[in-house]
Every structure is written in C-alpha cells, then in structure tokens.
C-alpha positions as CSV (number, residue, x, y, z in Angstrom):
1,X,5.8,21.7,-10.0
2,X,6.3,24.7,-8.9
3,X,8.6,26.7,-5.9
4,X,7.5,25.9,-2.7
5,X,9.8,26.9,0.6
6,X,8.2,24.2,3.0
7,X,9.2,22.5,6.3
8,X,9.0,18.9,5.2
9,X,8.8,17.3,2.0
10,X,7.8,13.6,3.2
11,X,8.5,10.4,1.0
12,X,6.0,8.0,0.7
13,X,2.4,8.1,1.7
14,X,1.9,4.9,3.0
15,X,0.9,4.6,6.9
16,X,4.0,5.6,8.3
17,X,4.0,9.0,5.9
18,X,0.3,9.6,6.3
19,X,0.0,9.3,10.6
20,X,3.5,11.5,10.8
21,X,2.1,14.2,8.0
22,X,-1.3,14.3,9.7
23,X,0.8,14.6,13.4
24,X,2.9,17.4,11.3
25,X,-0.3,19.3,9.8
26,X,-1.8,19.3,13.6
27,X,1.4,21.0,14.2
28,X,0.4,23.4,11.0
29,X,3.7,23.1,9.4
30,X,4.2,23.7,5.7
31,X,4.3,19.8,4.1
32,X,4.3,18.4,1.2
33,X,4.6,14.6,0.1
34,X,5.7,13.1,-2.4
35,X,3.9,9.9,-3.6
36,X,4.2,7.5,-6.3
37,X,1.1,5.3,-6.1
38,X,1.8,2.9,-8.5
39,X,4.3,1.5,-6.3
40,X,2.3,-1.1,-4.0
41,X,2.8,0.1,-0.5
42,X,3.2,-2.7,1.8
43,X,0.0,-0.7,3.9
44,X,-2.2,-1.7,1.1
45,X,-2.1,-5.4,2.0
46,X,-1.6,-4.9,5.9
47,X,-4.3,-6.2,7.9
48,X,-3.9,-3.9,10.7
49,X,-4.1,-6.3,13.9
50,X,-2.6,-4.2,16.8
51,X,-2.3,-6.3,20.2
52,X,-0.8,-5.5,23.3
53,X,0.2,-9.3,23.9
54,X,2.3,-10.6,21.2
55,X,5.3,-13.3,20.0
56,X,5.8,-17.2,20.3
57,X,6.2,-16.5,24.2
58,X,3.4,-14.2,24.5
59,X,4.7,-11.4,26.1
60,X,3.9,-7.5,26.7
61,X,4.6,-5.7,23.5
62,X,7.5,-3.5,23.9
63,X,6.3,0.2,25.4
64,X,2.7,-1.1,25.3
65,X,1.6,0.9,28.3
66,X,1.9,3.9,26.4
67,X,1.1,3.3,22.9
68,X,-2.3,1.9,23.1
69,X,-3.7,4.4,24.5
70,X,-1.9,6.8,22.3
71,X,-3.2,5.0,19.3
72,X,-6.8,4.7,20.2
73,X,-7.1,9.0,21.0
74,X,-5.4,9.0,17.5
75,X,-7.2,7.4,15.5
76,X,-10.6,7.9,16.8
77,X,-9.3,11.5,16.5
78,X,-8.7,10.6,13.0
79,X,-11.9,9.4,11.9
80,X,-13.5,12.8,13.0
81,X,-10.9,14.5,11.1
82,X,-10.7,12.1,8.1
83,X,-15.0,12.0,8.1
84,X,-14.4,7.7,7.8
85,X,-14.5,5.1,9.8
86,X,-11.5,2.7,9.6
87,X,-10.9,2.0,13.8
88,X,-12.4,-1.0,15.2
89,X,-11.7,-1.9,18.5
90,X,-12.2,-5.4,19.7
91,X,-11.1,-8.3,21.9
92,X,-8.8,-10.9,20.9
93,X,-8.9,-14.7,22.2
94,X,-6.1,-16.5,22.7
95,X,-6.6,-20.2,23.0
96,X,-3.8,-21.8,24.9
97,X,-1.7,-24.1,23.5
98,X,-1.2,-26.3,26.4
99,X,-2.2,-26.7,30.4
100,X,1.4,-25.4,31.0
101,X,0.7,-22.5,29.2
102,X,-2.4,-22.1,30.6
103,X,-1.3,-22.3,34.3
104,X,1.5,-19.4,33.4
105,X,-1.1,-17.1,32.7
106,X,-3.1,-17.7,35.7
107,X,-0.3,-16.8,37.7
108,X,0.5,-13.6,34.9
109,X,-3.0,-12.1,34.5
110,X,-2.8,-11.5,38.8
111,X,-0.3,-9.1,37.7
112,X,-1.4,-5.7,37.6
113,X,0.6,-4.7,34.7
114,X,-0.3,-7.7,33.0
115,X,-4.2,-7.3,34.7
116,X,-4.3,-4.6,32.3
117,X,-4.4,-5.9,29.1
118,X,-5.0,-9.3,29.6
119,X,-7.5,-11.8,31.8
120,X,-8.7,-15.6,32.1
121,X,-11.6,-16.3,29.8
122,X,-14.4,-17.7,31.8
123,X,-16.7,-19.9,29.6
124,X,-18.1,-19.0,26.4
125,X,-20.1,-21.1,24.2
126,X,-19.7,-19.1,21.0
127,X,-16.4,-20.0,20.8
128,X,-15.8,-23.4,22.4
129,X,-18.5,-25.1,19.6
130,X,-16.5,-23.2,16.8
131,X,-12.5,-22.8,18.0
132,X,-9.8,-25.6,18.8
133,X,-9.6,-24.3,22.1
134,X,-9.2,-27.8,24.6
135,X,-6.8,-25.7,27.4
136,X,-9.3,-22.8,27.4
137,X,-7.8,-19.6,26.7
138,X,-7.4,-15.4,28.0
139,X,-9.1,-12.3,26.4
140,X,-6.7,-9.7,25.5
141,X,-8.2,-6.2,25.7
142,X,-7.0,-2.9,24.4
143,X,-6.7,-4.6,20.7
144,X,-8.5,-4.5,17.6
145,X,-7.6,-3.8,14.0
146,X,-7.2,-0.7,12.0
147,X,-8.8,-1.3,8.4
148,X,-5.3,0.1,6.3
149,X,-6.6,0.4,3.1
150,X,-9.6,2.6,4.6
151,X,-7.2,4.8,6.6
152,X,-4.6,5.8,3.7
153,X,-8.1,5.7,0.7
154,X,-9.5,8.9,4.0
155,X,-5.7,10.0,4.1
156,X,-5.3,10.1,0.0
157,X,-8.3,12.2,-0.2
158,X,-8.0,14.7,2.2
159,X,-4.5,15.3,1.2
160,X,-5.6,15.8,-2.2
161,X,-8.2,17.9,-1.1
162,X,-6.0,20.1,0.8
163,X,-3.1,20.1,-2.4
164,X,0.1,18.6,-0.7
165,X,0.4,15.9,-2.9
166,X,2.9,15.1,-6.0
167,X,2.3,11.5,-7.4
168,X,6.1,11.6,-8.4
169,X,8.4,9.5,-7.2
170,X,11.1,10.9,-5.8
171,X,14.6,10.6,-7.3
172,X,17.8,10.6,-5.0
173,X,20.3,11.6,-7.0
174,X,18.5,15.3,-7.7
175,X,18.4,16.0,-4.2
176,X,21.0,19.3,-3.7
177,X,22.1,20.7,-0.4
178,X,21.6,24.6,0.4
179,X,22.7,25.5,3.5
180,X,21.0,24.5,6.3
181,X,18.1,23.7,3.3
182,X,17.7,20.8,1.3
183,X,16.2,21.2,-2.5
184,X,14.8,18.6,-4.7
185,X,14.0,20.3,-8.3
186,X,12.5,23.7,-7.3
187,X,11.2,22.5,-4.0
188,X,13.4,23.6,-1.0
189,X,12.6,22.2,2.6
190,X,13.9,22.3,6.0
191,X,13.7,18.7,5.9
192,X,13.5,15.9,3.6
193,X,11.7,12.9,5.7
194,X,12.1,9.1,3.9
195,X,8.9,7.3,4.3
196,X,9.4,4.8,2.0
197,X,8.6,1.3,3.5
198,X,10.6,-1.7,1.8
199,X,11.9,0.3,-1.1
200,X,13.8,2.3,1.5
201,X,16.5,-1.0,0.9
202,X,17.0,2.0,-2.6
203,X,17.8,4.8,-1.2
204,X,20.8,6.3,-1.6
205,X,21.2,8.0,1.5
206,X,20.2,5.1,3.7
207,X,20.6,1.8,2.6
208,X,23.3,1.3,5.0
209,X,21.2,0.4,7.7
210,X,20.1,-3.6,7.7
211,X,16.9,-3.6,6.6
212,X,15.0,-7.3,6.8
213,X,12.1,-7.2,5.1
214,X,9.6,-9.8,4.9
215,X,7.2,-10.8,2.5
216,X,3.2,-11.9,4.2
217,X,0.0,-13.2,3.0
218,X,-3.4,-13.0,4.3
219,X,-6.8,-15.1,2.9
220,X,-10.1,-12.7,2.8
221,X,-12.6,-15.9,3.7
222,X,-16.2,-16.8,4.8
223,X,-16.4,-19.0,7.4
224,X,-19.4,-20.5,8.2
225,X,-21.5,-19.6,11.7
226,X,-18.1,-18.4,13.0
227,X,-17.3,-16.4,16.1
228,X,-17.8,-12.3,15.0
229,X,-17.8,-10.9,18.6
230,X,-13.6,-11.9,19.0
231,X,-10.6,-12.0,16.7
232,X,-9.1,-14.9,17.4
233,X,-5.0,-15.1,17.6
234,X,-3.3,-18.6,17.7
235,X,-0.4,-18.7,15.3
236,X,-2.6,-16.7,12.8
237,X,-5.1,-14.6,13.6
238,X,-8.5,-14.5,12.3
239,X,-10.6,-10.7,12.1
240,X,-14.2,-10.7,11.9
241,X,-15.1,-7.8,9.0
242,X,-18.2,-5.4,9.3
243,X,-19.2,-7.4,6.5
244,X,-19.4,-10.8,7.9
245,X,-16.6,-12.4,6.4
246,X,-13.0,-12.2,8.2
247,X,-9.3,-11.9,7.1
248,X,-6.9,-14.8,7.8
249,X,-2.6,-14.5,8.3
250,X,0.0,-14.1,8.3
251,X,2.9,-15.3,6.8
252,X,6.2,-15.1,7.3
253,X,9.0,-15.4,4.4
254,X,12.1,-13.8,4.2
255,X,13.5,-15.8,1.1
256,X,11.0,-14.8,-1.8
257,X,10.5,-11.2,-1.5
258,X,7.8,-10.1,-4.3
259,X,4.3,-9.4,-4.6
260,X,2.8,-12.7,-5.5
261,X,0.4,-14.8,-3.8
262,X,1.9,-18.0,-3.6
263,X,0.1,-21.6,-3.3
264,X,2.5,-22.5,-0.3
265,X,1.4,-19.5,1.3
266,X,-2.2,-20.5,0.9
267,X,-1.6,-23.9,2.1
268,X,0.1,-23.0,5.3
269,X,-2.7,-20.7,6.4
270,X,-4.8,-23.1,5.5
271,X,-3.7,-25.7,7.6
272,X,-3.3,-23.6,10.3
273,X,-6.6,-23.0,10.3
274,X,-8.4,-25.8,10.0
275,X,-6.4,-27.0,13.2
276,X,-7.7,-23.8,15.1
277,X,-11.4,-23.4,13.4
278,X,-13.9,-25.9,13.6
279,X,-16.0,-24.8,11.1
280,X,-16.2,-25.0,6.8
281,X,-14.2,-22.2,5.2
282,X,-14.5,-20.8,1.7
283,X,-11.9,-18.4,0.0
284,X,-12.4,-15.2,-1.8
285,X,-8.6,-13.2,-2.3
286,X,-5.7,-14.3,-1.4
287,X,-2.7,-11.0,-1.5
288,X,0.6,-10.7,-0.4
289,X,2.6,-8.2,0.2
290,X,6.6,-6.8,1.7
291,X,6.6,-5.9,5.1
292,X,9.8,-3.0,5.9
293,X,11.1,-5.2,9.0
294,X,14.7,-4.7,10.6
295,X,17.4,-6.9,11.9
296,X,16.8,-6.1,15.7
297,X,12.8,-5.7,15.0
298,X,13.1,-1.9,16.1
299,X,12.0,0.7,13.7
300,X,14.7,2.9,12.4
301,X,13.8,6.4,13.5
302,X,16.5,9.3,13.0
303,X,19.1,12.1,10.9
304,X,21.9,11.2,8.4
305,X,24.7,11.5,10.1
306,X,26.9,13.5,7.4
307,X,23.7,15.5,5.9
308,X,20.9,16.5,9.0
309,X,18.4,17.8,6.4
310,X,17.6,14.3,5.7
311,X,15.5,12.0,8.2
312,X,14.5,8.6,8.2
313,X,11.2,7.2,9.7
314,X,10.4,3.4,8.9
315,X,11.4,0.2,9.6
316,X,8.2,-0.6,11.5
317,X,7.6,-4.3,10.9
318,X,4.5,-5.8,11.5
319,X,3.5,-3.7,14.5
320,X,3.0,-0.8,12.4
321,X,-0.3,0.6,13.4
322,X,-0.1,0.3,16.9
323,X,4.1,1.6,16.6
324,X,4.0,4.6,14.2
325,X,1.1,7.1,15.9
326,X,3.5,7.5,19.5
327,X,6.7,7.3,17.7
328,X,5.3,9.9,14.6
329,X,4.9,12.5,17.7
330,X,8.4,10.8,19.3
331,X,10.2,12.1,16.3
332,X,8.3,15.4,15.9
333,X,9.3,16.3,19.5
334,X,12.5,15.3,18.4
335,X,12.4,18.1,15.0
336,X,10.9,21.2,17.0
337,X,12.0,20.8,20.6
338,X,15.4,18.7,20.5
339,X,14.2,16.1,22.7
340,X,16.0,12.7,22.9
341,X,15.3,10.1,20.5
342,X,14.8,6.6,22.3
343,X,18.5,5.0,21.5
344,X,16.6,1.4,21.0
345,X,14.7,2.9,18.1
346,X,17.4,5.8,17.1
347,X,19.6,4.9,13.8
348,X,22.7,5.8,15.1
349,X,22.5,2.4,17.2
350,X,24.4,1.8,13.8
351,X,26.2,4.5,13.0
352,X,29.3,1.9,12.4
353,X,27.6,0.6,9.5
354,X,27.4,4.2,7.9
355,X,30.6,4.3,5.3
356,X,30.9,8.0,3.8
C-alpha cells in the first residue's frame, strides 16, 4: 500500500459500499475501499425484491414516493455504466388473504397515492390455475428485483479496473487521527465511511448503536409450468429468473445468527409454499445468510459524535436495494453541502447510547 491523500476511504464493498462509492465517483472524489472478500457479505445471498407495498399490514413503504423512482434512474443508469444487466423490473401479485382484506384494498387502490403503486387485479388465468389465490388479489407496480450478486460481480470489476480497491480488511484499532484527517497505515482521508453490514456489531467506533441483525434463507427452485410474467408475494415471495427457474424466501431468525442453511429453514418455506403454489416444486440451493437490521428498522446513517472523520452508513435491513441508492445521495448531500440528515434515519436519534 502505498500514500494516498483521498477523500474517502469506504469500508466494505457490499451494496451499501458499492451504490454510495459509485454516487461518490459521479461526484469524481478521490475513493478508495477497502474490501475483505472472504468475509460473506450479507449482499451475496440477498435476493433483491424491492416493493413499494410491504409488511403484515400491507402498507406504503416508508418514503416510497421518492425512492422508486430514484432507484430505477439509478440503476438503469448503472447498467450503462457497469456494461451488465442486473435490473429487472416487474410486477408483483399479491393474493389476498381474506374477503376483508380484499374489500380494504378496493376502497385503498381509489386512492391516488395509493393508485400509484397499486390496483385490483382483474382476471387472469395464468395465475388463478397455478396460485392459491380464492379472494383474488392486486398488482403492485413500480417493483421488481435487482439481481445482488450481478450488481456487486459489475461493481467488483470495474472497481478493479479503475484501482480503488485493497482486499484488506480493515483494522480499527490502527486508525490515527490528524487534524481534521483521519489515517489508517499510510492512507490519510477526509473521511473514513463504515460500510460494513452485520459485522459493523465489531467495530470499535460504533457498536454502540443497537444493531438487530437477522439471519434469512432463500430456496433457488424449478417449479413446474409456473407463472414467469409476476413475482408473486404472499408471506414469501417467489421471483421468476431469466433462466426459468425462480428464488423462494425469506426467513426470518433472530436467534441463530450464522451462515448455515438450516433444515427448519427449508421446511418453513417449504410449507409456505406449497399452501400458496399449486404446482410440483423441485430444489436446487438452499443459502442463508445475516441481514444488518436495526432495532427501530431505520438504517443508521451519520458522524461519530466525538471523532467527525468517521461516518457510518448501514443498517439497511431487508429493504436494502430499493433504501440505499436515495439515501447514498441523502448522505453525500449531507458530506459536501451540510444539508440535514433525516432525524428518523440520523444516528444521533441515539446519541444517549454513545458512552465515551
């Protein structure tokens, strides 16, 4: 390694480090990140479902009127950029679970707000002869998935490419302050930006903040003479692949946090399943992987409050791909023009959990 005076230094190149130093690099600043990539990034396992109408309730996702159309001119910007496709828009179906539910969203759907995103499907054959579907169900639009482990293989190379990688992994306790500089070995920055997904529960410098991660699985099946024009979304959702076959999940577990498939894990996807698809499935993978949730389910977006060359930007959950592209530029504006961070998302909503 040798002496670099840079802007940034970012930790972690999983999707919250890649979309914010892509969002930087537009911005031409001097990066560099810092990558170990034998740690398993809890992006590599991520299916990459982003939908507008979301929860047990089934409600408008939080800010959704302006990150899905952020997200879309982002990524589709990306893939020019990048030269790969990984961006594939779609509609979701959501079967209702009962005539209750389904006379609530008559009534939403007349909402303009709600109009938007979401409407009453009419009658279709292709999925009432293969989905569990007896109340009928809506169509949820401005959705679709974002194929992870395409993104960050496009991401990986073109940061080679350009020379801002060090598969190192970066080690806290080196980390010297110089100023208003920070230095790590013979690197100096402006800023040193934490990245780091679940292991950020490590890091010396913010590990006070109450981190609730989550371990998920997802099942990579073939279902036979299934629906490939929808994803469908009915406590699990089900993503129809260029390839034909489709990716099944997810589960939640916040007891047995490692990287392990686990038979209980198969066999509640499983039986969710079969009681939404009416149609023979076969497995091929099964994976697992550690999601970097919170305790309020807001991602933790902000300074240290004793040492400002440091900055945090994670926490994202399960809504990472359709969260991290606004709030990437969110925080940027937040670096080079001092504008407000939003206080739901900022980390000083628990500053009184900080202890010097």
């Amino acid at each position: 390694m040798t002496h670099k005076d840079l802007d940034y230094l970012i930790v972690g190149q999983g999707l919250a480090a890649s979309v914010l130093a892509l969002t930087l690099l537009k911005q031409q600043k001097k990066i560099i990140l810092f990558s170990d990539r034998e740690l398993k990034p809890a992006s590599a396992v991520a299916a990459g479902l982003y939908n507008p109408i979301t929860g047990r309730k089934m409600s408008k996702t939080w800010q959704a009127e302006t990150l899905f159309p952020f997200l879309e001119n982002f990524y589709t910007e990306q893939e020019a950029i990048l030269n790969s496709r990984f961006f594939y828009p779609s509609t979701i179906y959501r079967p209702f679970i009962s005539i209750e539910e389904q006379n609530t969203w008559i009534a939403e759907t007349s909402q303009p707000d709600i109009a938007r995103f979401a409407e009453i499907c009419q009658d279709d054959n292709s999925i009432s002869t293969a989905v569990n579907a007896p109340y009928g169900g809506m169509l949820i639009h401005h959705a679709g998935y974002l194929n992870v482990k395409s993104f960050l293989s496009a991401c990986h190379e073109y940061f080679d490419k350009i020379g801002i990688v060090y598969n190192h992994r970066l080690d806290h306790t080196q980390i010297q302050f110089s100023g208003s500089k920070v230095q790590y070995k013979d690197v100096t920055a402006q800023q040193i930006i934490f990245c780091e997904g679940p292991y950020a529960t490590e890091n010396l410098f913010f590990n006070w903040l109450p981190f609730r991660p989550v371990k998920g699985e997802v099942l990579h099946v073939v279902i036979d003479d299934f629906v490939t024009n929808y994803i469908i979304n009915q406590h699990l959702f089900v993503i129809p692949l260029p390839d034909g076959t489709f990716r099944v999940g997810a589960t939640y577990n916040w007891r047995t946090l490692d990287w392990q498939p686990s038979e209980s894990g198969k066999a509640e996807l499983l039986e969710k399943l079969s009681r939404l698809v009416q149609r023979p499935v076969h497995i091929l993978d099964h994976s697992a992987g550690i999601r970097p949730a919170t305790a309020d389910r807001r991602p933790f977006i902000g300074t240290h409050p004793e040492h400002p060359e440091l900055a945090f930007f994670g926490g994202m959950g399960s809504k990472g791909v359709s969260l991290i592209p606004y709030l990437a530029q969110h925080f940027i504006d937040f670096l080079l023009f001092q504008k407000e961070i939003m206080p739901e998302i900022n980390i000083n909503r628990y500053l009184s959990l900080y202890k010097k």
